[in-house]
N, C-alpha and C positions, 0 to 999 in steps of 0.2 A: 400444622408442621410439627412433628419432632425436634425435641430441645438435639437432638447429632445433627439434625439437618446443615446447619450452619455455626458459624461461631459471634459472625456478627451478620446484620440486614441491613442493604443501603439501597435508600431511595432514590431513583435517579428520575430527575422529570426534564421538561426543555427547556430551562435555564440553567442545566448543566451542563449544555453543550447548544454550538451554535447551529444553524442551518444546516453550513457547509460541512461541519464533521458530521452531521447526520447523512446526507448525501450521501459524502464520501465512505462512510460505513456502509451504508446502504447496497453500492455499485461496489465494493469487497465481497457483500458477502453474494450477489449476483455474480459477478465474474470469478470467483471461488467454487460455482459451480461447473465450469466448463476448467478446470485448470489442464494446463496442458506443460505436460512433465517436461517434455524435450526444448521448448521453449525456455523454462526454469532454467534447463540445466546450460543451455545455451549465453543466458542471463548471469551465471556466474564465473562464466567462463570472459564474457565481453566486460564483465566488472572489474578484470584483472588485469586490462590492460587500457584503461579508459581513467583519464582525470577526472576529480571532481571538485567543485561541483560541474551541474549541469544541466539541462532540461530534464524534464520525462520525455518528451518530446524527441529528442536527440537519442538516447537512449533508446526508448523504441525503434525508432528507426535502426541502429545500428545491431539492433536484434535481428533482422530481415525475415520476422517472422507472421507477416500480414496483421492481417485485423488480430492478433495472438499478442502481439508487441507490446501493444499501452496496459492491455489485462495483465502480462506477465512483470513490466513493471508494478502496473497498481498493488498486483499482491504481496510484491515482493518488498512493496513500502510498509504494508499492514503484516508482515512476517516479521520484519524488522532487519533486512538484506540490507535495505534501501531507505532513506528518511527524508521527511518532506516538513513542510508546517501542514499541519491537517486541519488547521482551523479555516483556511480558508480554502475553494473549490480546488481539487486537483484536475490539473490540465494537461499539455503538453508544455506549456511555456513555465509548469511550475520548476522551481531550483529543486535539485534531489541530491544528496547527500549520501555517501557508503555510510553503512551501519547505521546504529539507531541515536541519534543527538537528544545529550541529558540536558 
């Protein structure tokens, strides 16, 4: 490696992160390959008139956009739209949050 490469190197192994964030990164960057625009745009539209918190669960659903739904939330939690705990497995029953919780 070239000293421009970087400014600093950080080692990340599997006690930097749990199971479940691994998962959950995992099935992001899977479903980040079918993303589906109209959905998205759908998603920010039903975020503006919908309380929070609330399921993903509920939230998809109120997408009405098939098997599209829970994908278009998950991404829209790891874009930072949408915010969840990601330490533990994301589901439908998990609470989701607008924006991103410091």
């Amino acid at each position: 490696m070239t000293e421009d490469f970087a400014d600093d190197l950080v080692l990340i192994t599997d006690q930097d992160f749990t199971k479940a964030e691994a998962l959950n990164a995992e099935r992001f960057h899977e479903f980040s390959r079918s993303r589906n625009e109209m959905a998205f745009e759908r998603l920010r539209d039903v975020i503006r008139s919908i309380s929070f918190p609330t399921s993903v669960g509920a939230l998809a659903k109120s997408l009405d956009a098939g098997d599209q739904s829970f994908r278009t939330v998950f991404i829209a939690i790891y874009e930072g739209l949408l915010s969840v705990d990601r330490t533990i497995p994301i589901d439908t029953d998990t609470a989701v949050y607008l924006g991103v919780v410091q």
